[in-house]
C-alpha positions as CSV (number, residue, x, y, z in Angstrom):
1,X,9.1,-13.5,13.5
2,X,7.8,-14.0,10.1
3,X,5.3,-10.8,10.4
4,X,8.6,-8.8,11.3
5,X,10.3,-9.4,8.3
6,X,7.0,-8.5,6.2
7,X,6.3,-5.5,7.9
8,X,10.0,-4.4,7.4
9,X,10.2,-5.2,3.7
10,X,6.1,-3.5,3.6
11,X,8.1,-0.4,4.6
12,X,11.2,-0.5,2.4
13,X,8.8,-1.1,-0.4
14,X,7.3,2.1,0.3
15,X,10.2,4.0,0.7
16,X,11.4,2.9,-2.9
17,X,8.1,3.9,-3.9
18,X,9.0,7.3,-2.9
19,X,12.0,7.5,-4.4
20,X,10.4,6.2,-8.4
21,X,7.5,8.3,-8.2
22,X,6.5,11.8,-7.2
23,X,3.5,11.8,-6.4
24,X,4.7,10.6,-3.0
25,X,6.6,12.2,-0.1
26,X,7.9,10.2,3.0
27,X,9.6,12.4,5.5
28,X,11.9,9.5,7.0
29,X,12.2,6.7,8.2
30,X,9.5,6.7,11.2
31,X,7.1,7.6,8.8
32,X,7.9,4.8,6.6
33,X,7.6,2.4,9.1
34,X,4.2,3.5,11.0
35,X,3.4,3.8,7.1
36,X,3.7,0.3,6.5
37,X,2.2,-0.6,9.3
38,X,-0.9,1.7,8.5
39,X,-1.3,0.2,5.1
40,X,-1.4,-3.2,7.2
41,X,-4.1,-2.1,9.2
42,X,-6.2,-0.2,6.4
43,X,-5.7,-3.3,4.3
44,X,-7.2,-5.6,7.0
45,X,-10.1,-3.7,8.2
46,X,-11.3,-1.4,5.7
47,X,-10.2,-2.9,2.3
48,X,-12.6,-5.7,2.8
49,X,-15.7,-3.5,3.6
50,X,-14.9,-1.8,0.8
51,X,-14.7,-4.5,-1.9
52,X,-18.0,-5.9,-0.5
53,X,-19.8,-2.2,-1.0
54,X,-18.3,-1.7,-4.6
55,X,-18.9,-5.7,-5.4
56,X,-21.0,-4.6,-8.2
57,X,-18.9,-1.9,-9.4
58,X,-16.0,-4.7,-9.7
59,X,-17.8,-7.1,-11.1
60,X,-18.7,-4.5,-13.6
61,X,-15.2,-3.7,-14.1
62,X,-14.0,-7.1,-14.7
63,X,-12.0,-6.7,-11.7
64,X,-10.0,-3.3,-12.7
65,X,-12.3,-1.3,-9.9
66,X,-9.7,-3.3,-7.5
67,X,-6.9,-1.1,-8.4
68,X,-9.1,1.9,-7.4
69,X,-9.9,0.5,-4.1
70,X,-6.0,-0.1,-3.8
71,X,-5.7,3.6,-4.3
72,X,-8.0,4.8,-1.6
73,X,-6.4,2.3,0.8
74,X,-3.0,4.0,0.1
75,X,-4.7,7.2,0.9
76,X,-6.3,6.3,3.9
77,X,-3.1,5.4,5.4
78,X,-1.6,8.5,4.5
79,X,-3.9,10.0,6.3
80,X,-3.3,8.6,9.4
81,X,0.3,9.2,9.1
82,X,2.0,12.8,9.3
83,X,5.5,12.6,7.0
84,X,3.6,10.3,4.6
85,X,1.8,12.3,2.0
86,X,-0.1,11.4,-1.1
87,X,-0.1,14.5,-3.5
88,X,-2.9,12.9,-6.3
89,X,-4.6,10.2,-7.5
90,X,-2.3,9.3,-9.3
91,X,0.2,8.7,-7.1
92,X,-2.0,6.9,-4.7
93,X,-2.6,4.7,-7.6
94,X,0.7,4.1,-8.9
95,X,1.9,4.1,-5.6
96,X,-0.1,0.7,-4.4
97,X,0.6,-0.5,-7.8
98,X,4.1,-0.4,-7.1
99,X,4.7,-0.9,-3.4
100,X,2.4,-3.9,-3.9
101,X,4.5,-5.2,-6.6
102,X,7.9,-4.6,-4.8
103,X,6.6,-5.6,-1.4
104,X,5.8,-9.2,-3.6
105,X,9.2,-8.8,-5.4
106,X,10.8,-9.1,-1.8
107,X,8.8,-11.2,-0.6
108,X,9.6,-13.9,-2.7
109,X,13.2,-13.0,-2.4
110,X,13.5,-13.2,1.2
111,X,10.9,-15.0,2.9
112,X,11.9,-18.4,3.4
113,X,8.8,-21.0,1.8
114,X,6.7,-23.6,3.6
């Protein structure tokens, strides 16, 4: 039931993304959901395959080449979703920046602690 809760407050997240910046467009709630649960899937499968291939790159970085992988995550799941769009970089970046913050934010608020 847990996974519910996180996948619900993974989709509100994005949909208050949306509203701060305007770099991206959700066209409902539908969207929002399967968006969530596309950043979900991107973020188990491909995220890790990525961070492996750019090790050096982010080791380089002192870590910040993270935040760029974070960005073409949020992409990718736009992608897959019709309704959610990603109009630059930038919002891809800010956008995982901040859903990933507020997605933690409510986390914490509402999840209950083990």
């Amino acid at each position: 039931m847990n996974w519910l809760l996180t996948f619900l407050l993974n989709a509100l997240a994005l949909v208050l993304a949306d509203h701060l910046l305007a770099g991206i467009r959700i066209s409902g709630i539908l969207p929002a959901l399967l968006a969530g649960a596309a950043l979900g899937i991107v973020n188990t499968f491909l995220r890790p395959v990525l961070m492996l291939l750019t090790f050096p790159l982010t080791v380089i970085s002192l870590g910040l080449f993270i935040l760029i992988i974070n960005a073409i995550t949020f992409v990718v799941a736009a992608w897959l979703v019709p309704g959610f769009d990603v109009l630059s970089f930038g919002g891809a970046f800010w956008g995982a920046i901040i859903t990933g913050i507020i997605s933690w934010l409510l986390s914490l608020l509402l999840l209950e602690k083990k």
